[in-house]
C-alpha positions as CSV (number, residue, x, y, z in Angstrom):
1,X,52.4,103.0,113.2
2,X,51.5,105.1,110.3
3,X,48.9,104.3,107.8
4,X,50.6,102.5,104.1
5,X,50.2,105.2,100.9
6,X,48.7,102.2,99.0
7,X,45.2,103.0,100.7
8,X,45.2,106.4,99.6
9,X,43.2,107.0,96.1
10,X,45.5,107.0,92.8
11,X,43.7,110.6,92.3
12,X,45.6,112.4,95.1
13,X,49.2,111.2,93.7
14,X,50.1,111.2,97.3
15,X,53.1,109.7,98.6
16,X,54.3,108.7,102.2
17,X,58.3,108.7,102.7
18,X,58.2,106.0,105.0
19,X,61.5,104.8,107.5
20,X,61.9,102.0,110.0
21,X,62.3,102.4,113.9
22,X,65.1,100.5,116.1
23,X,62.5,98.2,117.0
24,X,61.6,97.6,112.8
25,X,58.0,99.3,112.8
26,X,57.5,101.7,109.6
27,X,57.6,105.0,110.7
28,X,55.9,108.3,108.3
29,X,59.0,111.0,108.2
30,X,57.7,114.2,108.4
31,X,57.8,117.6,106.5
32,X,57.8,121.2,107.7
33,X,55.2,124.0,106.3
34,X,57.4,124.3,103.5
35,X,57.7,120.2,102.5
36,X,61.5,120.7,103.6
37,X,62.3,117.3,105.5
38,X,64.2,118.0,108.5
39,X,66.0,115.1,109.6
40,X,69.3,114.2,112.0
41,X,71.8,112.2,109.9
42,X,73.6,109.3,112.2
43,X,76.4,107.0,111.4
44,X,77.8,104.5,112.9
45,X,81.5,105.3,114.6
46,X,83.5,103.6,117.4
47,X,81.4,104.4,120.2
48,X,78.1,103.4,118.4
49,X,75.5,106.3,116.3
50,X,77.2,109.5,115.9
51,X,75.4,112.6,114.9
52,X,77.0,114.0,111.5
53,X,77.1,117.7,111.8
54,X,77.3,120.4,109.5
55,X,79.1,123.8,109.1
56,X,77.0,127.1,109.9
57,X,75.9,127.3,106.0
58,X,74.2,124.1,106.4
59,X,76.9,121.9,104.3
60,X,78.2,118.8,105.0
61,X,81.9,118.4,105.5
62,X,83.8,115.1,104.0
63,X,87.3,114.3,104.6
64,X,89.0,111.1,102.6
65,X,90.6,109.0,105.2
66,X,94.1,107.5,105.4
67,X,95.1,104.8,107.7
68,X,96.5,105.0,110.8
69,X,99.8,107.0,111.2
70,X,102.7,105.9,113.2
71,X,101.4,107.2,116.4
72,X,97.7,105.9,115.7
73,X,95.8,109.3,114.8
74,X,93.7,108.8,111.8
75,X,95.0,111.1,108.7
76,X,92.4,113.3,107.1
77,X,92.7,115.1,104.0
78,X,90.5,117.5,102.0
79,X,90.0,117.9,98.1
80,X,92.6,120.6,98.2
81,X,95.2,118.9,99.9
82,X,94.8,115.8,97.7
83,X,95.2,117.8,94.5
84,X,98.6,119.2,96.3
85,X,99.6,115.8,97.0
86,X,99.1,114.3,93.6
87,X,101.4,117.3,92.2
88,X,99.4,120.1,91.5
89,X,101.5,123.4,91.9
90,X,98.8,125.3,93.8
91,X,99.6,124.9,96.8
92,X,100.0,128.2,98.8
93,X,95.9,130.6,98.3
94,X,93.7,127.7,97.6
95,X,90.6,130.3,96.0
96,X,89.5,130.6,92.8
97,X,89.1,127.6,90.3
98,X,91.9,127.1,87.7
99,X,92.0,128.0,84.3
100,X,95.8,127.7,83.7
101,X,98.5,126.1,85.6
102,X,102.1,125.1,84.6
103,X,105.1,124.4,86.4
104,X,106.8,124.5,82.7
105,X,107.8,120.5,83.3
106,X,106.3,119.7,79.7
107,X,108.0,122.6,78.8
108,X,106.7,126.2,77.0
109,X,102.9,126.6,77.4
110,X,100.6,128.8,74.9
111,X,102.9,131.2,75.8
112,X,104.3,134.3,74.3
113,X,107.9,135.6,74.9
114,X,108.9,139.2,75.8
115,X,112.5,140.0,76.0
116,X,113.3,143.5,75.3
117,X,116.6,144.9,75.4
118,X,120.8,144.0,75.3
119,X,121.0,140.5,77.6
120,X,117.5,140.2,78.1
121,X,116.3,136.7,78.3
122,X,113.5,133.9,79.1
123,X,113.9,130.2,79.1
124,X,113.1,127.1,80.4
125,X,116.0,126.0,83.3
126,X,116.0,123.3,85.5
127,X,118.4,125.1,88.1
128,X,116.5,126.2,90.4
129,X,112.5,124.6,91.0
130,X,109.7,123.8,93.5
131,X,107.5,121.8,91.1
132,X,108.3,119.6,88.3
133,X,112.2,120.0,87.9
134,X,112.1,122.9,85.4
135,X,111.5,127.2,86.2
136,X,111.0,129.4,83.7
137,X,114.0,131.5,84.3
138,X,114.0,135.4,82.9
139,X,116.9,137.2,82.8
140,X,116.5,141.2,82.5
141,X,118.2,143.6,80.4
142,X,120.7,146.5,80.7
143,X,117.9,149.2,80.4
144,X,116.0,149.6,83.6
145,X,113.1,150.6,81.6
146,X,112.8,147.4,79.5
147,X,111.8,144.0,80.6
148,X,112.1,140.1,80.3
149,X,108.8,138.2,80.4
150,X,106.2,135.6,79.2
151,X,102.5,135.9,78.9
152,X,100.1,133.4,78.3
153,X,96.3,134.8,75.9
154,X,93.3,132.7,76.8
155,X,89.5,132.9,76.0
156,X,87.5,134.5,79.1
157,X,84.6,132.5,80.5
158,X,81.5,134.0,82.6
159,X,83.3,134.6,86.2
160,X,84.1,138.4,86.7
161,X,87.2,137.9,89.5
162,X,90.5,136.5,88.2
163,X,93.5,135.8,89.7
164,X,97.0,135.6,88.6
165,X,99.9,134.1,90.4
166,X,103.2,132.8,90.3
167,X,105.8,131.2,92.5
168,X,109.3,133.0,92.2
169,X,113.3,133.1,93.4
170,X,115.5,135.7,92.3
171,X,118.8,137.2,92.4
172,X,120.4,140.9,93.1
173,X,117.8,142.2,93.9
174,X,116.1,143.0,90.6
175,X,114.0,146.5,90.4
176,X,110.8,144.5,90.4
177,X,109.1,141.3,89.7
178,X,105.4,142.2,88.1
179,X,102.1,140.6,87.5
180,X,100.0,141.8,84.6
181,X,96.3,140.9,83.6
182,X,94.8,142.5,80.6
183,X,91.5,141.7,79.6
184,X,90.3,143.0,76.1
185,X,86.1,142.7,74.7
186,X,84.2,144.4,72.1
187,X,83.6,147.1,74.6
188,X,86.2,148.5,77.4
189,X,88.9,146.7,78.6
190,X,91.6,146.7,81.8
191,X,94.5,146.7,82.5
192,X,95.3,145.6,86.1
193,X,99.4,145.3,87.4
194,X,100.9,144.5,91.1
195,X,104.1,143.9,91.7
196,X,106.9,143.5,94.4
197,X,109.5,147.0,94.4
198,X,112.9,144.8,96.0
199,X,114.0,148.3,95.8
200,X,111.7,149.9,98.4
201,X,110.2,147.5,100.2
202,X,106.6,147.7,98.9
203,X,103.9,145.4,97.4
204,X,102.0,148.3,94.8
205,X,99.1,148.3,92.0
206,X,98.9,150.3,89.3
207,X,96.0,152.8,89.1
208,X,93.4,153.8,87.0
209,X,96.2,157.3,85.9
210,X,99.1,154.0,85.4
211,X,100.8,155.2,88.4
212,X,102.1,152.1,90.5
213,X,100.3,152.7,94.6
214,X,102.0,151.1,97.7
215,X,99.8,148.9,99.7
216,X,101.7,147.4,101.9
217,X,105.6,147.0,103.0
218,X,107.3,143.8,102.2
219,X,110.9,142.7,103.2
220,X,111.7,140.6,99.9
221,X,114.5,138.0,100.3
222,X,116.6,137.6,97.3
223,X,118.1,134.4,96.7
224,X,118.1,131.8,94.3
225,X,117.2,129.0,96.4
226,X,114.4,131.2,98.2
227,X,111.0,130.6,96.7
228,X,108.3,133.5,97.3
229,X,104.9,133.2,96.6
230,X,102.9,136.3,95.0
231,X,99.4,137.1,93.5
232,X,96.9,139.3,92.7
233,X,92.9,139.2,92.2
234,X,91.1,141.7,90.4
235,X,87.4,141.5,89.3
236,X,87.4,142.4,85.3
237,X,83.4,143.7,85.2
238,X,84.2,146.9,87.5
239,X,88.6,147.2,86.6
240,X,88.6,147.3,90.8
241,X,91.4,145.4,92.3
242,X,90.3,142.7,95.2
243,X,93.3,142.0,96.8
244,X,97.3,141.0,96.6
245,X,98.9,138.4,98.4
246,X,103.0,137.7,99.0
247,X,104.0,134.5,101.4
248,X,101.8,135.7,104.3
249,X,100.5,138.9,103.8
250,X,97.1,139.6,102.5
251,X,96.1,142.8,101.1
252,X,92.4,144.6,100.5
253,X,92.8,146.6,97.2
254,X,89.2,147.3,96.2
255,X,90.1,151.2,96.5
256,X,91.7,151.1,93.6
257,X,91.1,150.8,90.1
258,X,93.0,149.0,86.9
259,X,93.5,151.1,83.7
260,X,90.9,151.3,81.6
261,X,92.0,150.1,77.7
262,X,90.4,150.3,74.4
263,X,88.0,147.8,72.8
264,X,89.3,145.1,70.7
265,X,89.1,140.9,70.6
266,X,87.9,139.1,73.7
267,X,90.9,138.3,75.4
268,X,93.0,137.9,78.6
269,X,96.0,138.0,79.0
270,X,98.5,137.1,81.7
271,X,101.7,138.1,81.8
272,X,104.9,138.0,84.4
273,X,108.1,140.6,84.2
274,X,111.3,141.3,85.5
275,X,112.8,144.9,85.6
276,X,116.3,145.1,86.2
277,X,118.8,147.8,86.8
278,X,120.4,149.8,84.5
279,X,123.6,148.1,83.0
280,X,122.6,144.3,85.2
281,X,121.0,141.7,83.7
282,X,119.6,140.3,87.4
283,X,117.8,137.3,87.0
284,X,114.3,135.8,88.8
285,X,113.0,131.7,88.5
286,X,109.3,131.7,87.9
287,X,108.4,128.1,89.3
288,X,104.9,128.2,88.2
289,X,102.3,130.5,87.1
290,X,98.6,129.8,87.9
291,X,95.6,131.7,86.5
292,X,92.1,131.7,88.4
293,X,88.9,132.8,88.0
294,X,85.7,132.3,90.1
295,X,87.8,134.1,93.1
296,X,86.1,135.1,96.0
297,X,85.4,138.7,97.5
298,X,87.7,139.9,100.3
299,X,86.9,137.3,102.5
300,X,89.3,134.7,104.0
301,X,86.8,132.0,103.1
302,X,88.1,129.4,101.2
C-alpha cells in the first residue's frame, strides 16, 4: 500500500497518481526516468480483460462498430470508410486531406470554363455518373490542339504536397484526358500536368522543358459506362512530382520536375482537359474532381 500525497508538505507540489488493485487497495502508478507513465490498457471483451494493442508507431487504433451481420461477424468500419458511406466521392486513394470535392450534384462549383475550338463543350449531364446523379461532361473540338475543360482557383494553405484527381468515362478514344495544377505566389510558380495518352498506351508528366515523359504503360478502356479513376500528387515548394495513380497502378515520379512559371497572385489552380482528334468532337464524363493537400511522400501509408 502506498503512502497518501496528503502527508507530503504543500512546499514540494508533489502529486501521487494513485489506482486501485483487483482486490480495492490504492496502488502508486509509476513513472519512468523520463515521468512517461507506462501502463497496459485493458478492457473488458467476451472472454473477460483484453489487452488493447497498438500499431508499431505507438497509436491506438479505433473502429466504430455495427451490429451483427447476417452470418454473425461483427462489422467494423474506419473514419474513411464512413465518410464513403455517407456519400463522400473519395473513395478510390484515401491520402491527403481535402480542400475541394464535387461530384457537380449542386451543380457548377467556383469553376471556370475552357472550351476552345468549333464543337467544343463542357456541361453539367446526368447521363452517365458514379456519385450524385450528375458528371460534368466535356465534349472536345475539331482541332486536336485545342481543348474542352474546367478549372477550379483556390487560395493555398501551408501544406507543400497537393493532389488532384478526378473520376472519368469516356468515348472514342479521345487523344488524352489531362490533369493540370498551377500554383502562382509573389515569387516562382509551377506548373505541374499528367495525363492518360488512349492513343499510346501511357500514363506521362510534363517536365520542367514542357515535354510530356512516359512513366508507365496503361491499357485505357473507353466506354461510357466505364468509370476510371486517375490522379496525380506533386509537392508545390520543390515543382518535383510525387507520384500518379490510374485504377490500380501507382507511380514514383519524384525524378521529375513541373514547369517553372512566373510570379504573380497567390493562387492554385486545378484544372481537367480533354484533347480530341482532329475533325472529332470525342467526348469524356468527369464524375468528380477532388483536390488534396497534406499528401504523403511516396509511401503506401495511408
Amino acid at each position: 500500500m502506498v503512502e497518501p500525497a496528503k502527508d507530503w508538505p504543500d512546499f514540494t507540489r508533489a502529486m501521487l497518481l494513485v489506482g486501485q488493485d483487483e482486490g480495492g487497495n490504492p496502488v502508486g502508478i509509476l513513472v519512468d526516468e523520463l515521468g512517461n507513465i507506462n501502463a497496459i490498457l485493458k478492457g473488458q471483451g467476451a472472454t473477460g480483460l483484453q489487452t488493447i494493442a497498438v500499431d508499431e508507431h505507438g497509436r491506438l487504433e479505433v473502429f466504430v462498430l455495427d451490429s451483427e451481420s447476417q452470418w454473425g461477424q461483427v462489422l467494423r468500419i474506419g473514419n474513411a470508410e464512413l465518410a464513403s458511406r455517407l456519400g463522400s466521392p473519395v473513395t478510390w486513394d484515401w491520402r491527403g486531406q481535402v480542400l475541394v470535392s464535387t461530384d457537380f450534384s449542386d451543380g457548377w462549383p467556383a469553376a471556370l470554363i475552357a472550351a476552345a475550338g468549333a464543337g467544343a463543350a463542357a456541361e453539367i449531364s446526368p447521363d452517365a455518373w458514379l456519385h450524385g446523379g450528375f458528371s460534368l461532361k466535356l465534349t472536345s473540338p475539331n482541332d486536336a490542339d485545342d481543348y474542352a475543360g474546367a478549372s477550379i482557383r483556390t487560395g493555398t494553405n501551408p501544406a507543400s504536397r497537393y493532389g488532384l484527381c478526378c473520376v472519368f468515362a469516356c468515348s472514342g478514344p479521345p487523344a488524352y484526358l489531362q490533369l493540370g495544377i498551377t500554383y502562382q505566389q509573389g515569387g516562382t510558380g509551377w506548373r505541374a500536368r499528367a495525363r492518360v495518352d488512349f492513343d499510346n498506351g501511357q500514363l506521362q508528366v510534363m517536365d520542367h522543358e514542357g515535354e510530356f515523359r512516359e512513366v508507365s504503360v496503361v491499357a485505357p478502356y473507353a466506354n461510357p459506362a466505364y468509370f476510371h479513376s486517375f490522379k496525380f500528387v506533386v509537392d508545390l515548394n520543390t515543382g518535383f512530382y510525387e507520384r500518379v495513380l490510374f485504377d490500380d497502378i501507382e507511380v514514383d515520379c519524384s525524378a521529375f520536375k513541373s514547369v517553372t512559371v512566373g510570379p504573380g497572385p497567390e493562387l492554385l489552380t486545378s484544372a481537367v482537359y480533354l484533347y480530341g482528334h482532329e475533325d472529332a468532337n470525342e467526348y469524356a464524363f468527369i464524375d468528380s474532381i477532388v483536390l488534396t493537400s497534406g499528401e504523403h511522400e511516396n509511401t503506401m501509408e495511408e
